[in-house]
C-alpha positions in Angstrom: 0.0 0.0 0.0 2.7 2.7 1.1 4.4 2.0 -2.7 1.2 3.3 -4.1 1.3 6.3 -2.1 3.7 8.2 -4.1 0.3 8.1 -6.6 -1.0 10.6 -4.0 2.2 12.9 -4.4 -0.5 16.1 -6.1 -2.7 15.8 -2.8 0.2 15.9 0.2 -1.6 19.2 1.2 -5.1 16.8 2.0 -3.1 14.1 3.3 -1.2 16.5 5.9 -3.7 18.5 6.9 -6.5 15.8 7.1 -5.1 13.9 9.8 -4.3 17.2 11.6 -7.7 18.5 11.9 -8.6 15.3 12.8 -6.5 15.3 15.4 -7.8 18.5 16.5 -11.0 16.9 16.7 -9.5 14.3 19.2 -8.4 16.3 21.4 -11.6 18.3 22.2 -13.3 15.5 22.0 -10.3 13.9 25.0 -10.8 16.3 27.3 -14.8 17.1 26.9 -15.1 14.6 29.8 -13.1 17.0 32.4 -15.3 20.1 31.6 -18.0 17.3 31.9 -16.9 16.2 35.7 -16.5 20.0 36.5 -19.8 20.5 35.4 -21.1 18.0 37.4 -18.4 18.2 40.5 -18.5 22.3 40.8 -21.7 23.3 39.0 -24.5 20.7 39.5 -23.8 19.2 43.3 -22.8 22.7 44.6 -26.3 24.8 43.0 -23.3 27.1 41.3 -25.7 28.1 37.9 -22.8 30.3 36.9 -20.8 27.0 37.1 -22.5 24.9 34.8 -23.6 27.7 32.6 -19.9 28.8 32.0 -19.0 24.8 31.7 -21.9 23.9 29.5 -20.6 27.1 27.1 -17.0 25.6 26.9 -18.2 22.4 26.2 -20.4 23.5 22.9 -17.8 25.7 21.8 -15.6 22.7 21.8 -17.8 20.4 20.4 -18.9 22.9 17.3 -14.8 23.4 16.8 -14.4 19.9 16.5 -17.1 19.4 14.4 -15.5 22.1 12.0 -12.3 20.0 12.4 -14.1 17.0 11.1 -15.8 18.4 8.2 -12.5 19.7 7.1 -10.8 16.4 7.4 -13.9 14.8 5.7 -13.6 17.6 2.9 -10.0 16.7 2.6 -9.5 13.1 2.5 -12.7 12.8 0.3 -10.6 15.4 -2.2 -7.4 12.9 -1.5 -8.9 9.5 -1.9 -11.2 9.9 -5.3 -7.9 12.1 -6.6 -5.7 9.3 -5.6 -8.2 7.0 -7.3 -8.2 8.5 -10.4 -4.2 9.1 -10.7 -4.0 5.2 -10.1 -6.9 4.0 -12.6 -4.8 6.5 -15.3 -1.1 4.8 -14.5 -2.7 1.5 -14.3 -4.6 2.2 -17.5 -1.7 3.2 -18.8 0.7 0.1 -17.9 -1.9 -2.1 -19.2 -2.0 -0.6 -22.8 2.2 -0.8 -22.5 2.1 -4.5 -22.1 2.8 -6.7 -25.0 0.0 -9.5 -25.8 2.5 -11.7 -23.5 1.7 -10.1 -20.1 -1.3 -9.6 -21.3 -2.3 -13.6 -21.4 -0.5 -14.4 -18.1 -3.2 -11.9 -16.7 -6.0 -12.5 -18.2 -8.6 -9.3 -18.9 -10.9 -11.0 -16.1 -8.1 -10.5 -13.1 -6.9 -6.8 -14.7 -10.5 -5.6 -15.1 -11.0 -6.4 -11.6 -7.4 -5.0 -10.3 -8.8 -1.6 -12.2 -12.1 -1.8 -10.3 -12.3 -3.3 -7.2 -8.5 -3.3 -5.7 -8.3 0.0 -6.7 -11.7 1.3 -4.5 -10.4 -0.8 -1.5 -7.1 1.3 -1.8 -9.0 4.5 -2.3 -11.5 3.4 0.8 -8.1 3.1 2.8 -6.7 6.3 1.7 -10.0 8.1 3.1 -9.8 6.1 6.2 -6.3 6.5 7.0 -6.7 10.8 6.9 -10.1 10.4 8.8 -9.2 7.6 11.4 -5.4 6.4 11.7 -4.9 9.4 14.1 -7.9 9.6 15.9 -8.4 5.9 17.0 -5.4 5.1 18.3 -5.0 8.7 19.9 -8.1 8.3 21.7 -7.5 4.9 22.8 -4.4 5.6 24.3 -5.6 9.5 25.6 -8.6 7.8 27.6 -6.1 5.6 29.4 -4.1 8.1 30.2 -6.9 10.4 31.1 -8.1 7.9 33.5 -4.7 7.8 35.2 -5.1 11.3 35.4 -8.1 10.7 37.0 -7.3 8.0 39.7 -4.7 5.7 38.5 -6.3 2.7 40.5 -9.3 3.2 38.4 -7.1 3.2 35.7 -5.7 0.0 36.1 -9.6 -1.3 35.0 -8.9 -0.2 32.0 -5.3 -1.7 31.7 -6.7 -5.2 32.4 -9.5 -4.9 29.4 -6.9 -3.4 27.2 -5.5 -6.6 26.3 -9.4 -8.7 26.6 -10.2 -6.4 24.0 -7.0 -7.4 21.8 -6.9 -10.8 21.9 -10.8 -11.3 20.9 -10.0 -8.3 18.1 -6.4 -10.7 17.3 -8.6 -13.9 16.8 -11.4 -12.6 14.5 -8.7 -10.9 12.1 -6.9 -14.0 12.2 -9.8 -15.8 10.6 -11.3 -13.3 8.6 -8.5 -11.9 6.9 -8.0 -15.3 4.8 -12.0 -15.1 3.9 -11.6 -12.0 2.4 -8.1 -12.8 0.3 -10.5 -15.8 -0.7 -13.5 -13.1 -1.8 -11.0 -11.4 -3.8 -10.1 -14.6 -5.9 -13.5 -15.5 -6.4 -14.5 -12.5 -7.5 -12.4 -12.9 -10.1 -13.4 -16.5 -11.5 -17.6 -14.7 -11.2 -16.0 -11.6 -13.1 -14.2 -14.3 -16.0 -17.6 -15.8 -15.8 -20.0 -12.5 -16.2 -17.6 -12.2 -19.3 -18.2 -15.3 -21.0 -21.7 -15.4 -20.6 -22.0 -11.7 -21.9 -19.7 -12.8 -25.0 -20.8 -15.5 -25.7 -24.5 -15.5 -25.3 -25.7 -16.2 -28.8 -23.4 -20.1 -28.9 -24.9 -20.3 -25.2 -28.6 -20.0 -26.8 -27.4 -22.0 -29.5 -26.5 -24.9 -27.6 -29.2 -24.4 -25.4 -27.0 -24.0 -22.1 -28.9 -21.2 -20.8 -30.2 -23.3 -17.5 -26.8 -24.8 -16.6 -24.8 -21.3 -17.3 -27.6 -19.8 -15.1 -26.6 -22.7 -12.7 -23.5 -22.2 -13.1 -23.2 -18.2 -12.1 -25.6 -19.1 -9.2 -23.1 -21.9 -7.8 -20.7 -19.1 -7.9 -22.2 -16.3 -6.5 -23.9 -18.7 -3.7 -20.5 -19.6 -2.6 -19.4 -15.8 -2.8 -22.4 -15.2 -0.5 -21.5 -18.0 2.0 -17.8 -16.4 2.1 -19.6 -13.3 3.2 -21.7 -14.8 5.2 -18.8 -16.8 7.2 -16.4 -13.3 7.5 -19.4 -11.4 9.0 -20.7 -13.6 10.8 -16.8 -13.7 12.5 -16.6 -9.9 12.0 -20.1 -9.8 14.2 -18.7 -11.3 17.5 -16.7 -7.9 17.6 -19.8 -5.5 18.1 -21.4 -7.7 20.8 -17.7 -8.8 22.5 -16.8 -5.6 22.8 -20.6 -4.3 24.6 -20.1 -6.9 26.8 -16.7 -5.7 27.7 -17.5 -2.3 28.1 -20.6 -2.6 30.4 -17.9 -5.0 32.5 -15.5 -2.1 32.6 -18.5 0.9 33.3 -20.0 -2.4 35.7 -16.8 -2.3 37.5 -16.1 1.8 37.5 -19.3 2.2 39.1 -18.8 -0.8 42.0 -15.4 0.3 42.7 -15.5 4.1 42.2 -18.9 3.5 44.1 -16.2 3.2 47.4 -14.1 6.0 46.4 -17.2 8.4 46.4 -18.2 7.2 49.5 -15.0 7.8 51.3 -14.4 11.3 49.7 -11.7 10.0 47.2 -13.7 10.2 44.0 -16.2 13.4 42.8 -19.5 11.9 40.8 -18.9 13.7 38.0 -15.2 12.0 38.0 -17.0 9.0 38.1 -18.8 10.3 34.5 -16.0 11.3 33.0 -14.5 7.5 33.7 -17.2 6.1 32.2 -17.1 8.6 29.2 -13.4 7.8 28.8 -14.1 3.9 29.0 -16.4 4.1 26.3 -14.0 6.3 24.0 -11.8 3.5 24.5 -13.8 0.7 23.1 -15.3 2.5 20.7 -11.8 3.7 19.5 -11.0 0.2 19.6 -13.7 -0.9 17.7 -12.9 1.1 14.7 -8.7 0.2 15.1 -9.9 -3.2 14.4 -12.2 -2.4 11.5 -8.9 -0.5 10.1 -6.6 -3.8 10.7 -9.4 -5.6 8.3 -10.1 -2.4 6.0 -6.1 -1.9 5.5 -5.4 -5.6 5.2 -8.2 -6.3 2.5 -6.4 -3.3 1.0 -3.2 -4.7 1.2 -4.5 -7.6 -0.8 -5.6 -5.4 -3.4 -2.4 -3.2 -3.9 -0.3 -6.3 -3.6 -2.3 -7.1 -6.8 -2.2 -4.1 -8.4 1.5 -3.7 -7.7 2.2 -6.9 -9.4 0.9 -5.3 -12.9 3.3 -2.2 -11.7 5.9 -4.3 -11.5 5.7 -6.5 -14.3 8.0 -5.1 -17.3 6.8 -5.2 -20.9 8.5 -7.7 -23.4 8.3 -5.4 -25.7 11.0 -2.2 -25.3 10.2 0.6 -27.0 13.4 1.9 -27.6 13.5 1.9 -31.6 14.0 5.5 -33.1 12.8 5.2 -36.7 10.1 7.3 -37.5 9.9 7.3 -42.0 9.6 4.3 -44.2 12.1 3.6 -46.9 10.4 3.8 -50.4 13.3 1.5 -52.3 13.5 -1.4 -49.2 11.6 -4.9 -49.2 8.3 -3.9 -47.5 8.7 -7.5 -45.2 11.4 -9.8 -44.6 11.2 -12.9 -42.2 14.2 -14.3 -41.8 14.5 -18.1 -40.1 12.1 -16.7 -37.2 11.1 -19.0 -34.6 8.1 -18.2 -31.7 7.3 -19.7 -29.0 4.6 -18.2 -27.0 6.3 -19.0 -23.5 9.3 -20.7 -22.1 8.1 -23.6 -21.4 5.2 -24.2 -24.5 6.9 -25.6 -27.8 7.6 -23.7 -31.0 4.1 -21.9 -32.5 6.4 -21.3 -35.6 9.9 -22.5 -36.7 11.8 -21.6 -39.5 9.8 -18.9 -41.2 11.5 -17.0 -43.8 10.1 -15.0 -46.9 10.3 -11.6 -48.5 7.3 -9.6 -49.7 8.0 -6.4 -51.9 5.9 -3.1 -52.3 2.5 -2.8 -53.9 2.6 -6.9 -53.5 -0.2 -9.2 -52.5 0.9 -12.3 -50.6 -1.3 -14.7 -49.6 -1.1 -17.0 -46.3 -3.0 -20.9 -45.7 -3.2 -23.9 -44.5 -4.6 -25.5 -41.7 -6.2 -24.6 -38.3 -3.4 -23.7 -36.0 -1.0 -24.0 -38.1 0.5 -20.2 -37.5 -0.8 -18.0 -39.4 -2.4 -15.3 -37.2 0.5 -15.8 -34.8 2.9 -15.1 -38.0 1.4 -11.6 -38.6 1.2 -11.0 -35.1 4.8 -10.8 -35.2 5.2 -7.9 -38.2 3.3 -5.0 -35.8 5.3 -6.3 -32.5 2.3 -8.0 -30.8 5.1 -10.5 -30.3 9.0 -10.6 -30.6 10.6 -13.4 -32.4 12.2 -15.8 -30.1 14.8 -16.4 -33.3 15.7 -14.8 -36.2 14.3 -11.1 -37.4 11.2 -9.5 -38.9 12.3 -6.5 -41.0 9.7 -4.1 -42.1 10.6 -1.5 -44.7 14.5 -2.6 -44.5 14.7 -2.3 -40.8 13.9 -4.9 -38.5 10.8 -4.3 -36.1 12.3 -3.7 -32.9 14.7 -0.5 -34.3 11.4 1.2 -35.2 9.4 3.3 -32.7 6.2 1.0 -31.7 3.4 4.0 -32.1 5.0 4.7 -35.9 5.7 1.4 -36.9 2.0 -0.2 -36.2 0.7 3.5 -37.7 2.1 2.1 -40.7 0.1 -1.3 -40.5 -3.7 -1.8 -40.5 -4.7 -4.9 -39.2 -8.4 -6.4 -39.8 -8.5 -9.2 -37.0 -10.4 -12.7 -37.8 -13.3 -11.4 -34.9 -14.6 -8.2 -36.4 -14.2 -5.9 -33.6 -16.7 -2.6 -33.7 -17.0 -0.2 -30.6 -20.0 2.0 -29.0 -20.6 5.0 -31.4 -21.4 5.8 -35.0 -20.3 4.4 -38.3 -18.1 7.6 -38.6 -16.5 7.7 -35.4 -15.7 4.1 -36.0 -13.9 5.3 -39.4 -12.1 7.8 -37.7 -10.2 5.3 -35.4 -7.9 4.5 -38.7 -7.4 8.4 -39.1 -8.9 10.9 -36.5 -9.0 13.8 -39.2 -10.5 11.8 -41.9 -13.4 14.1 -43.8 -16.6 12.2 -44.9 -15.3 12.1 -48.8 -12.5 10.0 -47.3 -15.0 8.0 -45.1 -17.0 7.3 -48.1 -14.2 6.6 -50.5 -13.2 3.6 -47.8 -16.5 2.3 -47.6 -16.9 1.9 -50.9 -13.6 0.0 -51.6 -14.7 -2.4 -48.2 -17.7 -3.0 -50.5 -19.5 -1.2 -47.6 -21.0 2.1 -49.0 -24.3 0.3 -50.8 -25.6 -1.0 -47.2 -24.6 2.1 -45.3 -26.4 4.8 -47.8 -29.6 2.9 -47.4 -29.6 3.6 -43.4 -31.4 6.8 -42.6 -28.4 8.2 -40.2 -25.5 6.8 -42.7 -22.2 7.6 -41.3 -24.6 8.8 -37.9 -25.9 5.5 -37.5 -25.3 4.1 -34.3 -23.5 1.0 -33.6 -24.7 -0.7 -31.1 -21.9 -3.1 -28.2 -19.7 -5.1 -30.7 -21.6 -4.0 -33.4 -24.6 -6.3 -32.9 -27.1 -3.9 -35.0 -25.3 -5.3 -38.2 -24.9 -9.0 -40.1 -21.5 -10.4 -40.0 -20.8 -10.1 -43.5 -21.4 -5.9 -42.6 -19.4 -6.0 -39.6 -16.5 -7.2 -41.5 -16.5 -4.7 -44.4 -16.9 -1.8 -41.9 -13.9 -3.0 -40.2 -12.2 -3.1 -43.9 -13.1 0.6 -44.2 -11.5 1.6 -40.8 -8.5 -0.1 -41.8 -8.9 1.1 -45.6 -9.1 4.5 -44.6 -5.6 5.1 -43.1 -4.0 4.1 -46.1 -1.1 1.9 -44.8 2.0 1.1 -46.3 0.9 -2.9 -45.2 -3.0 -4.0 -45.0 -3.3 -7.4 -43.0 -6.4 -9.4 -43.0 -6.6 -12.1 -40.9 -9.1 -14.2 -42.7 -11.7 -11.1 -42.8 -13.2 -11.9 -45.6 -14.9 -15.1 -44.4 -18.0 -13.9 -43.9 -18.4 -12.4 -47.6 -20.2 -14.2 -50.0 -18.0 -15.3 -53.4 -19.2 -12.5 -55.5 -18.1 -9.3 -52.5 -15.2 -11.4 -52.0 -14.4 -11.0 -55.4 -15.2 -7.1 -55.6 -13.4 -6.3 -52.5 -10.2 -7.8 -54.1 -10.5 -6.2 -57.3 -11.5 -2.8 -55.3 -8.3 -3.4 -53.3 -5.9 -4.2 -56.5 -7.3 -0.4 -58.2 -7.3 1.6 -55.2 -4.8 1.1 -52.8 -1.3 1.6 -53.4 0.2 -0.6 -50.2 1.3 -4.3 -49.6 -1.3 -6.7 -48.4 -1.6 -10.2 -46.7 -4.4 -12.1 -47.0 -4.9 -14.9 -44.6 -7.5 -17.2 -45.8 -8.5 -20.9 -45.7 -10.7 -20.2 -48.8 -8.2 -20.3 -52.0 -10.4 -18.4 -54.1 -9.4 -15.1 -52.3 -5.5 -15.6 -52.6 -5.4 -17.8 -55.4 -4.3 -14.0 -57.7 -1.5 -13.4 -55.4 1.7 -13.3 -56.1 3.4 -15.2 -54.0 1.3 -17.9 -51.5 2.8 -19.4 -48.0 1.1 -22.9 -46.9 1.7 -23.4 -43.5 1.4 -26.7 -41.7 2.5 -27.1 -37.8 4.3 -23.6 -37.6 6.4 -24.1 -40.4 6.2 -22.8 -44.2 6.2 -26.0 -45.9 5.3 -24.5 -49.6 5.6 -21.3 -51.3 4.9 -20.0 -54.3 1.9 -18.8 -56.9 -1.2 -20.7 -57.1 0.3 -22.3 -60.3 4.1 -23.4 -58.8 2.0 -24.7 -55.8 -0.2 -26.7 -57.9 3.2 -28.6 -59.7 5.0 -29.1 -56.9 2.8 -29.3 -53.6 0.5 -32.0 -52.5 -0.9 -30.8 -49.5 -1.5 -27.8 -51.5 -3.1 -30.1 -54.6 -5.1 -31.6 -51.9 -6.8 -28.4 -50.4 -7.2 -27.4 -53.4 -9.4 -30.2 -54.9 -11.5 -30.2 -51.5 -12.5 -26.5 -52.6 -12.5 -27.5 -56.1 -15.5 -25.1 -56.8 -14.2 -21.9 -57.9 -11.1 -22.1 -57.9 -8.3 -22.9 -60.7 -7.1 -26.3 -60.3 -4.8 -26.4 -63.1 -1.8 -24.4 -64.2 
């Protein structure tokens, strides 16, 4: 928790001053019990009006100061915590969108989406509490045994002996809480991974008719979230009642024992008050130390979590300086690259080398998982090569500056990916000052302009989460345009034009051939849409095990004769 502090560095003026008023606040409220006893001692049993008058004065001036004190520490450590807040979802934000597709996986979007949420409130709640409380409780829990001393320090030995009562039952309810809520954490993570699937994939749930056991399924885990809950505060509840019990022991023995002091002239009544008053400062000081010891320790959870994605360094440096492409270099080189996707999992690819020039159309197939998507994942630094080098325009990836060297690449993944907003604002995430001629101009080579022109809004039509308002074939074109419309030096799409029928595949291509003036890759399992290109990869297991045209492939490759006569229709089958 304290190495997240430094996120708080812009409010030090809150975090200061907060405690300070709320110490303030302590102390009127420490010695309210004196004025109290004199009230009662000098005012009330001696008939003095002027006595109790003067004493009942001081005591609301004191009490409206410290309430002033404690709206000012409220004020403040409100300002500190949600700024605090804030500055850590921004770093953490940050951090994340550093982090190479590696890190990324070994976290998992459920565990960081909770880590952005809910660790970070429980630091912010302990931020707030710290200014408000860390000060006060413990300063009033030690100031009431020392202004019971004051007092009579035999009566203050009462509350020496339920000082430590106190601790031990507050010691054994942290010691078995604290694990239940490091277990709530985790499991709010597996129901978080959960909420996510069933969102995502709703549509293959009702496909497959699952709805009743997923349903099942998210109950299971929320029941047993609720029985966690249900076991910590049921432990967390023996505090409220324990510590009653032992503070109407401690005011049950102050009254029998100070009883005899009054008696014999040792004690005033209004001393008596004012040990009582002190007793219950105590305890109820105590009370909220111990909810602190739980607050700060779930906290500590959290920030230990949220430290961890602090802490974790990118694969990927970003240290490359080139900024320009070089007109009269290859466009792409692999050369013998191999990838592995962690230490310990074998190779995803092996071997890989090629060349693809300017203004050139290669095309990439084979089987499933056999590498393709984790080849191209490689050219924009998704990755790094384990082995060998990717060079993009005559310089390998990792001596160009990331932000330039994937502003030079536009990527249309296999999912077609579409975010909350319109048609144009989705256009302008391929090139933020692109004008509606330019929009347009893309749509119509992504075969997309004849769908969108009927729609009454056009470019203001709304696009509703993942872009569920529009067919898949549509989804994928109007991902085509974003890309389309930034006008790369490489377009990559990662079998993106699955969802087209034969005769938009076809149009897209040709569109793409007449108006772009780039290098693309087409990843496809249908041979139809690379079948033109000049130069074809066949991938099997990781490795390029044929390359060539459609023609040289069809001489001297079987696999590739073989895929080819299972799509027979439509496609060349001859040289």
């Amino acid at each position: 928790m304290i190495q997240l502090l430094r996120y708080a560095k812009d409010y030090r003026k809150q975090v200061i001053l907060g405690p300070f008023f709320k110490f303030l606040e302590a102390v009127f409220e420490l010695v309210l019990p004196l004025f109290m006893a004199k009230l009662v001692d000098e005012g009330i049993t001696q008939h003095d009006r002027s006595k109790v008058i003067q004493m009942a004065l001081i005591m609301l001036a004191l009490s409206v100061v410290g309430w002033i004190c404690a709206l000012i520490c409220q004020y403040y450590a409100s300002v500190a915590s949600q700024g605090f807040g804030t500055v850590l979802r921004n770093r953490l934000m940050e951090k994340i969108n550093q982090f190479s597709h590696n890190e990324l996986n070994r976290f998992g979007t459920d565990t960081l989406i909770t880590r952005m949420t809910n660790d970070i409130n429980q630091t912010q709640g302990a931020l707030a509490m710290m200014i408000r409380l860390v000060i006060r409780a413990p300063f009033l829990s030690i100031g009431s045994v020392i202004m019971s001393f004051y007092i009579d320090w035999q009566m203050g030995l009462i509350f020496l002996i339920l000082l430590p009562i106190f601790c031990l039952i507050l010691y054994l309810i942290i010691r078995y809480s604290v694990p239940l809520y490091k277990k709530i954490q985790q499991k709010l993570d597996q129901l978080n991974q959960l909420v996510t699937q069933n969102l995502t994939g709703v549509r293959v749930i009702r496909a497959f008719a699952r709805t009743n056991t997923e349903t099942s399924h998210f109950n299971n885990e929320a029941e047993e979230i609720s029985r966690l809950n249900q076991r910590v505060a049921n432990i967390s509840a023996l505090l409220s009642p324990s510590t009653t019990l032992i503070m109407n022991a401690g005011v049950a023995a102050l009254l029998y024992f100070g009883g005899f002091k009054v008696n014999v002239g040792h004690l005033e009544q209004g001393q008596i008050l004012a040990l009582i008053n002190y007793m219950n400062q105590m305890l109820l000081a105590l009370i909220v130390v111990s909810n602190l010891v739980v607050l700060f320790t779930r906290a500590a959870a959290s920030a230990n979590r949220i430290n961890e994605v602090f802490a974790t360094d990118t694969t990927l440096a970003n240290d490359g300086t080139i900024k320009e492409t070089n007109p009269q270099a290859t466009l792409l080189t692999f050369d013998k690259v191999d990838f592995r996707y962690t230490e310990k999992s074998g190779l995803a690819l092996e071997g890989i080398t090629f060349s693809m020039k300017k203004n050139e159309i290669l095309g990439i197939t084979g089987a499933t998982g056999s590498g393709k998507s984790t080849l191209i994942s490689l050219i924009p630094r998704f990755y790094d090569a384990t082995k060998g080098s990717v060079a993009f325009s005559g310089n390998d990836v990792k001596a160009w500056d990331l932000d330039t060297l994937r502003s030079e690449i536009a990527i249309v993944p296999q999912t077609a990916v579409l975010f909350s907003g319109t048609i144009r604002e989705n256009l302008l995430w391929g090139k933020v000052d692109a004008t509606d001629e330019e929009c347009w101009a893309a749509l119509a080579t992504a075969q997309a302009s004849e769908f969108v022109e009927t729609l009454p809004k056009g470019l203001d039509t709304v696009i509703l989460e993942n872009g569920k308002n529009f067919s898949g074939g549509q989804r994928q074109r109007l991902t085509i345009a974003r890309a389309l419309i930034r006008k790369p030096e490489l377009l990559i799409l990662d079998d993106s034009l699955s969802a087209l029928d034969y005769q938009t595949d076809l149009d897209l291509r040709q569109a793409l051939k007449r108006d772009l003036n780039c290098g693309v890759i087409i990843i496809s399992q249908r041979l139809r849409s690379i079948q033109e290109a000049e130069t074809i990869l066949f991938m099997d297991s990781g490795k390029v095990v044929a390359k060539g045209n459609h023609d040289a492939l069809l001489k001297n490759s079987t696999l590739y004769q073989e895929l080819v006569e299972s799509q027979a229709e439509g496609v060349k089958t001859h040289a």
